[in-house]
C-alpha positions in Angstrom: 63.5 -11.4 40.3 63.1 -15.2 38.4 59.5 -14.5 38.3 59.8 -10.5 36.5 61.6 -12.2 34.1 59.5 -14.3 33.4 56.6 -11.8 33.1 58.6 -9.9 31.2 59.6 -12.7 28.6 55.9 -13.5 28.5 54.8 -9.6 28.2 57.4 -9.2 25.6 56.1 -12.8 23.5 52.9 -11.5 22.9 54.1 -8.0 21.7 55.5 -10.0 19.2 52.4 -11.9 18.3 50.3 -8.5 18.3 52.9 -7.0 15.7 52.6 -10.1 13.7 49.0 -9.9 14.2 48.7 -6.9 12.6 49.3 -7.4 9.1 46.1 -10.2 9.0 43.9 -7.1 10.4 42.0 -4.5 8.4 39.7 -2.0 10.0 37.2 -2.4 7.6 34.8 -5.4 6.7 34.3 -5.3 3.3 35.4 -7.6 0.6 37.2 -9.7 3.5 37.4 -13.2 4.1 36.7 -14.2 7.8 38.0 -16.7 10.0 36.7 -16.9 13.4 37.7 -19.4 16.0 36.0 -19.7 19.9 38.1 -23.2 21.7 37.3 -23.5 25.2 40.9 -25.5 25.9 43.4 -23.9 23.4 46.1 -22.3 25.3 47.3 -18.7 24.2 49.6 -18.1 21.5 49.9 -18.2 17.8 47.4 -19.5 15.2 48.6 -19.6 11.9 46.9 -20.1 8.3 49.0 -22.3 6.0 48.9 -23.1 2.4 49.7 -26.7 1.3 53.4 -26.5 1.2 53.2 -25.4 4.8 54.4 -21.6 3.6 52.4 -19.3 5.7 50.0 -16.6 5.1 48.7 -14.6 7.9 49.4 -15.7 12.1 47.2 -13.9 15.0 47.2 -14.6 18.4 44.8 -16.7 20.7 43.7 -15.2 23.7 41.1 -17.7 25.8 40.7 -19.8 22.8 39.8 -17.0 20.3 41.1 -15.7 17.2 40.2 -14.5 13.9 41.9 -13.8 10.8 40.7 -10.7 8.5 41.6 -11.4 4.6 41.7 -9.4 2.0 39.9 -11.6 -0.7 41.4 -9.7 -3.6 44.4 -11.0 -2.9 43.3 -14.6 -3.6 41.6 -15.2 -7.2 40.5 -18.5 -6.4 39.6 -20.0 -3.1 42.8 -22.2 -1.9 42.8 -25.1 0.4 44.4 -24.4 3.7 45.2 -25.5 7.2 45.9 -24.5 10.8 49.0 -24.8 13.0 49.0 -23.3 16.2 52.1 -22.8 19.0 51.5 -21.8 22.4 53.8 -20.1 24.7 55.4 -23.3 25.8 56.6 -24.2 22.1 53.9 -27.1 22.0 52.8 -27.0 18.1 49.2 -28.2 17.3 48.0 -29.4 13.7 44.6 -29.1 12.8 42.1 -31.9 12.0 38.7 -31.3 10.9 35.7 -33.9 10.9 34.9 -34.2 7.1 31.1 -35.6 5.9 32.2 -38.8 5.1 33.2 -42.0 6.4 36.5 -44.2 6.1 35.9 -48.0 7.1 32.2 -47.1 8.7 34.0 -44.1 10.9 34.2 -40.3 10.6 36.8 -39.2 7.9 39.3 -35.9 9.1 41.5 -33.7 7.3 43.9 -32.0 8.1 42.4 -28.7 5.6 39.5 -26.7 4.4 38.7 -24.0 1.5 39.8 -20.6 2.2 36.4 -18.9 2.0 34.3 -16.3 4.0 32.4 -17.3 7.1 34.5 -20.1 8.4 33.4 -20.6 12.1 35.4 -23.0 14.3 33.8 -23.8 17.7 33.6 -26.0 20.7 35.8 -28.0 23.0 39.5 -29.0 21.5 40.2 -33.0 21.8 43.6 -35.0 20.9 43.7 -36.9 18.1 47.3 -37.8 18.0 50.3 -37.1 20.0 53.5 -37.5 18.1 55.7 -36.2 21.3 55.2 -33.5 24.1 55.7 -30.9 21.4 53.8 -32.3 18.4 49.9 -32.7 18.6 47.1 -33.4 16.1 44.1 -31.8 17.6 40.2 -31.5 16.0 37.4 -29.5 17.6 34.6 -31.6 18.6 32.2 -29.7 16.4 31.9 -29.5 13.2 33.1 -26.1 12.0 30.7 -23.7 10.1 31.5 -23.9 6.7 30.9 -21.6 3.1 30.1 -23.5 0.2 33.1 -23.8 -1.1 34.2 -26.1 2.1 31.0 -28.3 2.1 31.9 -29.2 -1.3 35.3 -30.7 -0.2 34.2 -32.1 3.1 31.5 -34.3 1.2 33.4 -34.7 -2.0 37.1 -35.3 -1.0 38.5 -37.9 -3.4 39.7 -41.2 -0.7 40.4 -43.7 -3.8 41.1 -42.9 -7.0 39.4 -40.4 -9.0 37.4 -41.4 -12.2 34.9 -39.7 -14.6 31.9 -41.1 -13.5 32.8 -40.2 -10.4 33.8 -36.6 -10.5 30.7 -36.1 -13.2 28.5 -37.2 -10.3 30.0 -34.8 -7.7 30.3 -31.9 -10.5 26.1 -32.3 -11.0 25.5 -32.1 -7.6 28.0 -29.0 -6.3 29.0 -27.0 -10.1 30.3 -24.2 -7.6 32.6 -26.0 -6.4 36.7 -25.3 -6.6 37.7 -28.4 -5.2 36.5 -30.3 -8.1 37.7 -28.0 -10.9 41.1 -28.3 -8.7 40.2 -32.5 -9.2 39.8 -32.3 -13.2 43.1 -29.9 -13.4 44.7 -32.1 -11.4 43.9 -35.5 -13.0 43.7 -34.2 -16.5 46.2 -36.6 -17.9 43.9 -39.3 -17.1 40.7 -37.9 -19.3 40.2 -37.5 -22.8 40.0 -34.2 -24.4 36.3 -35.0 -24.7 36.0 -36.2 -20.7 37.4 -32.5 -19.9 35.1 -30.8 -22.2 32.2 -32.7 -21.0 33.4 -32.1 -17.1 33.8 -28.2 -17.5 30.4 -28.0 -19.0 28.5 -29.0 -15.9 30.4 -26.5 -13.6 28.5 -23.0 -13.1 29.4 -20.5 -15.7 31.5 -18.4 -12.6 33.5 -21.7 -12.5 34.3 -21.9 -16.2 35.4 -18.2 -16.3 37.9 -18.6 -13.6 42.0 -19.1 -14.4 42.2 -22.3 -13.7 38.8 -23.7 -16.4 41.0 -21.4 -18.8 44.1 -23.1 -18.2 42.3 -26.4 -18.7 40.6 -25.2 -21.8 44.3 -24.1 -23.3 45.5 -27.2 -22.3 43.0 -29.2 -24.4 44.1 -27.0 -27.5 47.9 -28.5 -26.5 47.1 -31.9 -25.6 47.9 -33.9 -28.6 50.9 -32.2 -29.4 52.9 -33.6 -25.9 52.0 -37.3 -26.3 54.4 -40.0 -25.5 55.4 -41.6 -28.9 58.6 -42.9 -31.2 58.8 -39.8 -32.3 59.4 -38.4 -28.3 63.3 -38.0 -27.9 65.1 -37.2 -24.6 68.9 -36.4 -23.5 70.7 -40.0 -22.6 73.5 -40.2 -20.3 76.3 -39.7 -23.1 74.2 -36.5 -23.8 73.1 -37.4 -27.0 68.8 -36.7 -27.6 67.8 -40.3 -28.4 64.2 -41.6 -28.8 63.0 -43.1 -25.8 60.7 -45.4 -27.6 62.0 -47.7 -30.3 59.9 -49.4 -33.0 60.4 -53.0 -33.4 58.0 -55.2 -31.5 59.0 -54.5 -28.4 57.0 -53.0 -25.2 58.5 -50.6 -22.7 58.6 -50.6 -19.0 59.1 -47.1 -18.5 60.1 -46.0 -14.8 59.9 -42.4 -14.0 62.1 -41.4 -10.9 64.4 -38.9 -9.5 68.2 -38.5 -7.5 66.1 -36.8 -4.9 62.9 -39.2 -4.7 63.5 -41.1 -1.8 60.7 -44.1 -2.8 62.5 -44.1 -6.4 65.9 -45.2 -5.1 64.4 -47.9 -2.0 62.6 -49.0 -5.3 66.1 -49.9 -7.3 66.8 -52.6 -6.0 63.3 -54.7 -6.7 63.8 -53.1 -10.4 67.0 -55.1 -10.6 65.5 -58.1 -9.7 63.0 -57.4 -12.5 65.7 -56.5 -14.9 67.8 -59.8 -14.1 64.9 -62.2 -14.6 63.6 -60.4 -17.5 67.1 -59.2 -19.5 66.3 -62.3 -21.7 62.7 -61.5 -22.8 62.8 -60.5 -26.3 59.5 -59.0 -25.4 60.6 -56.5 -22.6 62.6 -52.9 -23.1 63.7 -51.4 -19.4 63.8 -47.9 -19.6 64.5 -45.2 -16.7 63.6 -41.5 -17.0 64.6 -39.1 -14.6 62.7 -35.7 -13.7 65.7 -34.4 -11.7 66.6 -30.8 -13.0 70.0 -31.1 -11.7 71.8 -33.3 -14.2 75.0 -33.6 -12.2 72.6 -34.9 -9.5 71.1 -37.5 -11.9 74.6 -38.8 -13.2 75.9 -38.7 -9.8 72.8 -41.0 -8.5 73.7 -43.4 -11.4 77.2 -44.0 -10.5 75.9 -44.7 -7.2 73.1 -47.1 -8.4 74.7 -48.5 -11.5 71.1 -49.7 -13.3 72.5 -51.7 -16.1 69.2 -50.6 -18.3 68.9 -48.0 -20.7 68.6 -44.5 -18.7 67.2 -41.1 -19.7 66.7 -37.5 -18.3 63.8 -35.0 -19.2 65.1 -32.2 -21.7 64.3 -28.7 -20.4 62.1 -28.1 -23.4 59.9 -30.7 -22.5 59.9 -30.3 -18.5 57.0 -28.1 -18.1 54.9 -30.8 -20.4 56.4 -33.9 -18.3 52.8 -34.8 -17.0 51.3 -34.6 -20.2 53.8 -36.4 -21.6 53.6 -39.7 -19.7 49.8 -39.1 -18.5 50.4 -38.9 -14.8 50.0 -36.4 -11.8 53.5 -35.8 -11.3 54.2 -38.4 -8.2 57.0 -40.6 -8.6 58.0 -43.2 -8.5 55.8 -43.4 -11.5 55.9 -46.9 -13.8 54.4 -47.4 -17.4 53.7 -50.0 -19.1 54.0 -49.6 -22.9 53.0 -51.6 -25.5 54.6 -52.0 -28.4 52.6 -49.3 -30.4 53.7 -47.0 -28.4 50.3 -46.3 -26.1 50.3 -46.5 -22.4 48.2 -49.6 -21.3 48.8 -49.6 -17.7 50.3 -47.4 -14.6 51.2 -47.8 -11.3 51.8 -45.1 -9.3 54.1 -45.2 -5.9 56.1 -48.6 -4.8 54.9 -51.0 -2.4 57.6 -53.2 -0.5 55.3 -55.2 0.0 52.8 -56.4 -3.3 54.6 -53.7 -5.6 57.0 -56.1 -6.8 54.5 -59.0 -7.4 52.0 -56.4 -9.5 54.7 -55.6 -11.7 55.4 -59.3 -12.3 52.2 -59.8 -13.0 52.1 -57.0 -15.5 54.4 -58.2 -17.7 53.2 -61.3 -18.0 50.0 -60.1 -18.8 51.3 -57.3 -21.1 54.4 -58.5 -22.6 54.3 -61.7 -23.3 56.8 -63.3 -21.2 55.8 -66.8 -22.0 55.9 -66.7 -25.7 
């Protein structure tokens, strides 16, 4: 009886994962994009194709280690990078690695994603990479999978240190098809000029500079100037009052941006005290916080909490959708800026380090605002 049950619950699993399956499928082959997949050691179960933010598109099942996914490719404009996730019939969930083209510290570089694109093969023998618990798994085929050319791009291109113009006008020359890198430029647009952008979107292939996202970047140029950090940028304060979060005067700005949310921003609090204490005296030296929360109870309440005795400010709604145009960064935080007393950005530092953060910023301020004088 134990074991019809458990037939049963087994026959009755992979109904499920045939409904499921269903909506991926279309009977007919054209203008689809096709993933197929042949593992000799993946169990049955479910595959599924992820975006990013780990929302899901389309799941099929895997039966002997195959699966395929049928998409239709009009409903994607631009190709997308995405990932793998797979759960067998014993809950066990596998993440996806994939041997890149290039090399970390003289070894093979993985990641965990590719470019959603036609003619995706993935092939060969599954082999462990990590194993978080019995139920969590990072897994890589020991082949390299068959890629389109949007994939190739981003296997040899992928950005391990930070990006820089030479750099992406380098990898632009040698694959101007490729996504990835117009994905690069949008996403790192705060750090070029207006005449670095124009110059990058001229080497991609003219399909490339027609898509959404080159227009967006060409509209954005237009805009640029007119969302610049500068006295004349004002922002609510905590007594509600829209205040300029620059003052003229001779003085330079250590601007932090944070959030209540930001878990990094608030272990960082407590090293930005220390900075505040030793430098509350330097006549040299303006502390300011801004906050990207959109919940401004949230932001008051984490300041009663936190109780920074340095001036803080919130992001207006007007300005929220310009924030990383603003203060000419890629929308990470925690998030610090040096400003000189002009009123231009001169340095950023991006993240916090327990470890060498605190010393960095030390010796930033030295360097920048002239703590000895």
């Amino acid at each position: 009886m134990k074991n019809l049950v458990k037939l049963l619950k087994v026959f009755i699993f992979f109904i499920c994962l045939v409904i499921i399956n269903s909506s991926c499928k279309n009977d007919s082959n054209k203008d689809l994009l096709k993933i197929v997949g042949n593992l000799d050691n993946l169990p049955d179960g479910k595959i599924q194709l992820v975006r990013l933010d780990r929302s899901i598109i389309c799941s099929t099942t895997t039966i002997k280690g195959k699966f395929h996914f049928f998409l239709k490719k009009a409903e994607f404009g631009e190709p997308i990078i995405v990932a793998l996730e797979h759960i067998d019939s014993n809950n066990v969930k596998r993440l996806f690695g994939f041997k890149t083209r290039l090399t970390l510290n003289g070894k093979p570089h993985f990641l965990s994603n590719f470019m959603l694109e036609d003619g995706i093969k993935i092939n060969g023998k599954l082999e462990e990479f990590i194993s978080y618990s019995d139920k969590l798994k990072i897994v890589f085929p020991n082949k390299e999978i068959e890629t389109g050319e949007q994939t190739e791009a981003y296997f040899s291109t992928y950005f391990l240190k930070r990006i820089d113009y030479t750099k992406l006008k380098k990898s632009i020359e040698k694959y101007p098809d490729s996504f990835y890198l117009l994905y690069e430029l949008e996403r790192n647009r705060h750090d070029f000029t207006k005449e670095n952008i124009n110059s990058l979107l001229s080497l991609f292939s003219k399909q490339i500079q027609l898509s959404n996202t080159a227009q967006k970047l060409k509209r954005y140029i237009v805009t640029k100037d007119n969302f610049t950090l500068s006295f004349n940028t004002k922002l609510a304060s905590i007594d509600n009052s829209i205040k300029p979060v620059l003052t003229k005067g001779g003085e330079s700005t250590l601007l932090i941006l944070w959030a209540s949310w930001c878990g990094p921003c608030r272990q960082e609090i407590p090293t930005l005290k220390e900075i505040h204490k030793k430098n509350k005296n330097n006549p040299y030296l303006r502390m300011v916080s801004v906050s990207l929360d959109e919940d401004t109870k949230a932001w008051k309440k984490a300041l009663a909490i936190e109780k920074m005795d340095w001036e803080q400010f919130i992001i207006t709604p007007e300005l929220k959708a310009y924030q990383n145009d603003l203060f000419q960064f890629d929308g990470s935080i925690p998030t610090t800026l040096f400003v000189g007393k002009n009123g231009k950005i001169l340095y950023k530092i991006r993240g916090f380090d327990v470890k060498d953060g605190p010393t960095q910023t030390e010796q930033i301020i030295n360097k920048y605002f002239n703590l000895n004088n």
